[in-house]
C-alpha positions as CSV (number, residue, x, y, z in Angstrom):
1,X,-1.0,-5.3,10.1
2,X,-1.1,-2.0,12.7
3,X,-3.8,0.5,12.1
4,X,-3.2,3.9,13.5
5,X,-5.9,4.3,15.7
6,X,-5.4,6.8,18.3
7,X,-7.6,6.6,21.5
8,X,-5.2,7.4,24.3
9,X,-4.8,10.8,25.0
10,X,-1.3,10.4,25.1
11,X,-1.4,10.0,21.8
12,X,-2.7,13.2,21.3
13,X,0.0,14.5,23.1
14,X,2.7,13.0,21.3
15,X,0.6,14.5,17.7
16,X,0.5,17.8,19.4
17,X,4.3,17.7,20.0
18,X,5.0,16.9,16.2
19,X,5.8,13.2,16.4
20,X,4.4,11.4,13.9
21,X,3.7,7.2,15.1
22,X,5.6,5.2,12.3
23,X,4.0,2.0,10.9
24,X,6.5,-1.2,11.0
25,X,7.1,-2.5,7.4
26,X,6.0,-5.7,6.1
27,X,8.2,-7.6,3.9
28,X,7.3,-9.4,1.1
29,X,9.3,-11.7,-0.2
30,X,7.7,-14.3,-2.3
31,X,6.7,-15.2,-6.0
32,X,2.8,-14.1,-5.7
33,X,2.2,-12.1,-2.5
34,X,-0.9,-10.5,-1.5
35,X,-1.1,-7.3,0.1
36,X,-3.3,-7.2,2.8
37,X,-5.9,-4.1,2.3
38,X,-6.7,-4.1,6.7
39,X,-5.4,-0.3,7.0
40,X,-2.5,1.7,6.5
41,X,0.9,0.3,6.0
42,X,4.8,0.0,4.2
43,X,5.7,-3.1,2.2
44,X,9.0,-4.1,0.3
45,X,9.0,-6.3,-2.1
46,X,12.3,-8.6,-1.5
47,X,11.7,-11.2,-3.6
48,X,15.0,-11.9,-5.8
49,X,12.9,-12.8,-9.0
50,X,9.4,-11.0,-10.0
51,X,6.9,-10.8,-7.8
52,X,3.6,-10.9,-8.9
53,X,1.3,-9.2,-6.0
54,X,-2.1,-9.0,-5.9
55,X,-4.3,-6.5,-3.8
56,X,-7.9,-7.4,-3.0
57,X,-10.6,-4.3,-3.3
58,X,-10.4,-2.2,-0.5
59,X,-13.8,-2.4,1.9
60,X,-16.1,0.6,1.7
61,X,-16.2,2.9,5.2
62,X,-13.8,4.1,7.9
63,X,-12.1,2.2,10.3
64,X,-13.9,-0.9,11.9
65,X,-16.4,-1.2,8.9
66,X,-13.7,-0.7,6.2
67,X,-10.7,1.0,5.2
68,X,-11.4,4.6,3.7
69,X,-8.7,6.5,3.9
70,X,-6.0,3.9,4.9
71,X,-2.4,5.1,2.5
72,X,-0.4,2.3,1.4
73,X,3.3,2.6,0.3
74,X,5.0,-0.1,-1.6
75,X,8.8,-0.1,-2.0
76,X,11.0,-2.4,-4.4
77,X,14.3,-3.3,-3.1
78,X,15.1,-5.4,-5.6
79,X,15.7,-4.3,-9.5
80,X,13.1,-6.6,-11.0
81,X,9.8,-5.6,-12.4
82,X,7.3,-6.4,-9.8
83,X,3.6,-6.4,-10.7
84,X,0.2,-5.5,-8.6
85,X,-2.7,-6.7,-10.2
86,X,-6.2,-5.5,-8.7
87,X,-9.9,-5.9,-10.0
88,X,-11.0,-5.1,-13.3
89,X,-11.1,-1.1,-12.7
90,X,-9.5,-1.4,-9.4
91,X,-7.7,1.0,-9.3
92,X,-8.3,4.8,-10.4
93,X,-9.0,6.0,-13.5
94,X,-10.1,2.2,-14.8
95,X,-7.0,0.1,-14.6
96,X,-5.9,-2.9,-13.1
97,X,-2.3,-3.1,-12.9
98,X,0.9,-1.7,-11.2
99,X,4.1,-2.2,-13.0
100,X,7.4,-1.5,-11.4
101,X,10.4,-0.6,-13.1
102,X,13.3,-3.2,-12.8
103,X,15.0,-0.7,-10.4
104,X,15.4,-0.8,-7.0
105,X,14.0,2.3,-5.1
106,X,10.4,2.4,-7.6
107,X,7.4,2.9,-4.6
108,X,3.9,4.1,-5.2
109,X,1.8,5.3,-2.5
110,X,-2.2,4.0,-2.8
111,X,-4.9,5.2,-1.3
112,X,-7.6,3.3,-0.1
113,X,-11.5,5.1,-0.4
114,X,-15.2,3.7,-1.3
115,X,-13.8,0.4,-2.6
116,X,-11.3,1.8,-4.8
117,X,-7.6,2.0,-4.7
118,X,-6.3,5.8,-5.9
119,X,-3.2,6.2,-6.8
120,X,-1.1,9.4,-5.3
121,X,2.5,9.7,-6.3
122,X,4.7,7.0,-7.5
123,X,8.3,6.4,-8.9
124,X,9.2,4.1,-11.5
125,X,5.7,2.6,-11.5
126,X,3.2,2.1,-14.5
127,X,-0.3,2.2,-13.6
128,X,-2.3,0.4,-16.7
């Protein structure tokens, strides 16, 4: 997993001249993965059947004590109805459970702050 962590000034530069550094994408392709919760990042789920995912609860603080902040995006490729199960109340307003749409293309985008995951836009994804 790559955290965006600038601390070269030539990383400022390349902010200051509008490029943005891009995150290589994780592929998960299994039955039951887990998606790591270490910083920012972009899955796809692959898997030809369900995949049943699991996200741990996020660590409280910034970067180097937890991951406040961090924005995940999750992506189906496949047109099966992929789950992501959290903690009981994991995940903002007092759920537990992502639920894609058997369509490829559904995403949601999860945020990551004070050991609880927030969700911020989505596509053909039920939170519940």
């Amino acid at each position: 997993m790559q955290h965006l962590v600038l601390t070269d000034p030539e990383d400022d530069a390349l902010l200051a001249n509008g490029e943005i550094p891009v995150l290589a994408p994780t592929v998960l392709s299994g039955s039951a993965d887990a998606i790591p919760v270490t910083g920012p990042g972009v899955y796809y789920i692959t898997t030809a059947g369900v995949d049943a995912c699991t996200i741990a609860t996020p660590a409280s603080g910034g970067f180097g004590v937890g991951v406040d902040g961090a924005i995940v995006r999750i992506v189906s490729t496949t047109a099966n109805a992929h789950t992501i199960t959290a903690a009981a109340n994991g995940i903002v307003p007092s759920h537990h459970l992502a639920t894609f749409a058997a369509a490829a293309g559904s995403w949601i985008d999860l945020l990551f702050f004070r050991g609880l995951i927030y969700p911020l836009a989505s596509s053909g994804v039920t939170i519940s």
